[in-house]
C-alpha positions as CSV (number, residue, x, y, z in Angstrom):
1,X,0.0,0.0,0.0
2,X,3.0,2.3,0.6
3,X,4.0,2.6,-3.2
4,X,0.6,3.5,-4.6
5,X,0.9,6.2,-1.2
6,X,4.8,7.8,-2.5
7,X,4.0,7.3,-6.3
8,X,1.2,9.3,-5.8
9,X,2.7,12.1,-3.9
10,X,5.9,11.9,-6.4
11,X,4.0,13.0,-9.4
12,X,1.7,15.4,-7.8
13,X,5.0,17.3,-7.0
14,X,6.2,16.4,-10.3
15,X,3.1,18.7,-11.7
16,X,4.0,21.5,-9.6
17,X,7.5,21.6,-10.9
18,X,6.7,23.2,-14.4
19,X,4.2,25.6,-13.4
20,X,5.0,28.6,-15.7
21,X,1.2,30.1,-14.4
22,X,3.7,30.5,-11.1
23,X,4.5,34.4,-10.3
24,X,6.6,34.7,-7.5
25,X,5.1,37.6,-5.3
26,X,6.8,40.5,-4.0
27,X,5.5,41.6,-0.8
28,X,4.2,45.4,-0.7
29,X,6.2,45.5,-4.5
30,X,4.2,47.1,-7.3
31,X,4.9,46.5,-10.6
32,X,3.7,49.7,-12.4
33,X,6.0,51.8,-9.9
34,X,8.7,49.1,-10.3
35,X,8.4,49.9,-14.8
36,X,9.1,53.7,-13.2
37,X,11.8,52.8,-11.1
38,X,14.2,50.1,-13.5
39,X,14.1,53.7,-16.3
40,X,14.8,56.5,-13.3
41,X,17.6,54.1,-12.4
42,X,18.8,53.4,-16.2
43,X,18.3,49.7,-15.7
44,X,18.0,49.5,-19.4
45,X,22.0,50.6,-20.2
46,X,23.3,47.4,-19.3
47,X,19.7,45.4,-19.7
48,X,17.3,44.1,-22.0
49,X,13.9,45.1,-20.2
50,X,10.2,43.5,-21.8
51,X,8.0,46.7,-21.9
52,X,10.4,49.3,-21.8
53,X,11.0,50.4,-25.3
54,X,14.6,52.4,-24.6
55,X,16.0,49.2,-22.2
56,X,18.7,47.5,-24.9
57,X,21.2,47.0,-23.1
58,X,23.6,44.4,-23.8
59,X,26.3,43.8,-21.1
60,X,24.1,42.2,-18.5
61,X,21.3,39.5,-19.2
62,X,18.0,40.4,-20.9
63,X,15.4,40.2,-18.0
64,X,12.7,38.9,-19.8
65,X,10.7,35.9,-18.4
66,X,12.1,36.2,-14.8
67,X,9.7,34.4,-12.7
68,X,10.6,30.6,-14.8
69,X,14.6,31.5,-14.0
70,X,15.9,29.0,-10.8
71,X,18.5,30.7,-10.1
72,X,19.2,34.8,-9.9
73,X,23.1,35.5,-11.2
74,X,23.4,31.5,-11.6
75,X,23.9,30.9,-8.0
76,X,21.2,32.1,-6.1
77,X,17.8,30.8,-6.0
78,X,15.4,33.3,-7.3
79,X,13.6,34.3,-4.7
80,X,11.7,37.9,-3.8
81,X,13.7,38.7,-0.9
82,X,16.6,37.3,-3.0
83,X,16.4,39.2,-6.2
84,X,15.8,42.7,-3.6
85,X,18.9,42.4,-2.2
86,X,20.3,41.9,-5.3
87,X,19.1,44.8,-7.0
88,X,20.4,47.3,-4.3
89,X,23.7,45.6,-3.6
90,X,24.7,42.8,-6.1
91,X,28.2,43.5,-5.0
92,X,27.4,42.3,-1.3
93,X,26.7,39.4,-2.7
94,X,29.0,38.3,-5.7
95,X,31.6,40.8,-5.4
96,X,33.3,39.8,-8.7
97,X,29.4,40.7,-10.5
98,X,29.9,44.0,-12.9
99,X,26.7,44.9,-11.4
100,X,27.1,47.5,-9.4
101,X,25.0,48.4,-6.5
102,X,22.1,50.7,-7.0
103,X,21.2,53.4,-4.8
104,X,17.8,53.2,-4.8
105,X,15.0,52.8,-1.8
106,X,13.9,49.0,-0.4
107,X,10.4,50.3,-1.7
108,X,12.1,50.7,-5.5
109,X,13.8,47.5,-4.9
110,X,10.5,45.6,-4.2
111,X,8.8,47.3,-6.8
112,X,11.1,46.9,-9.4
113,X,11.3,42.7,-8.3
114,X,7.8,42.8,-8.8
115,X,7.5,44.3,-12.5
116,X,10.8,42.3,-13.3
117,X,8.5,39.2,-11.9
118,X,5.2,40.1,-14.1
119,X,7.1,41.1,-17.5
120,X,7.4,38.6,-20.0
């Protein structure tokens, strides 16, 4: 009876796994201020930005379809709290990244993390 019990359980997490309906959700981020925050900051000089016309940059990674990435910088898993700290000081935490940190608010943070989260 056991088998049935864990083969069950395995492919019920199985489904799970590929979600791609999942949107990781950034607590008291907002997405439209977040748009607003990644062009005050110029996020779009070094990065490729879905829904912001003038982001083409090229020496960081295009940012589209961030919420199906595992991992934030290839180490890191991508997680809201994660990907806030990394967009105010990536340096704290890869200091060999050429991203450098940003001086923007924990509010601009979070709501950047949430639009990167909802783009395509």
């Amino acid at each position: 009876m056991r088998v049935p019990v864990l083969l069950l359980v395995f492919f019920a997490l199985c489904a799970c796994a590929d979600d791609s309906s999942y949107i990781p959700e950034v607590p008291q981020g907002d997405p439209q201020r977040g748009r607003a925050a990644l062009v005050q900051f110029d996020c779009g000089v070094c990065h490729v930005i879905p829904g912001i016309p003038a982001a083409v940059g090229q020496v960081g990674p295009a940012l589209d379809n961030y919420a199906l990435r595992p991992y934030l910088a290839g180490k890191f898993p991508n997680e809201p709290e994660t990907l806030v700290r990394w967009i105010l000081d990536a340096p704290a935490m890869a200091p060999q990244t050429a991203m450098p940190a940003i001086a923007m608010s924990q509010q601009e943070a979070r709501d950047a993390a949430a639009y990167l989260y909802m783009s395509d």
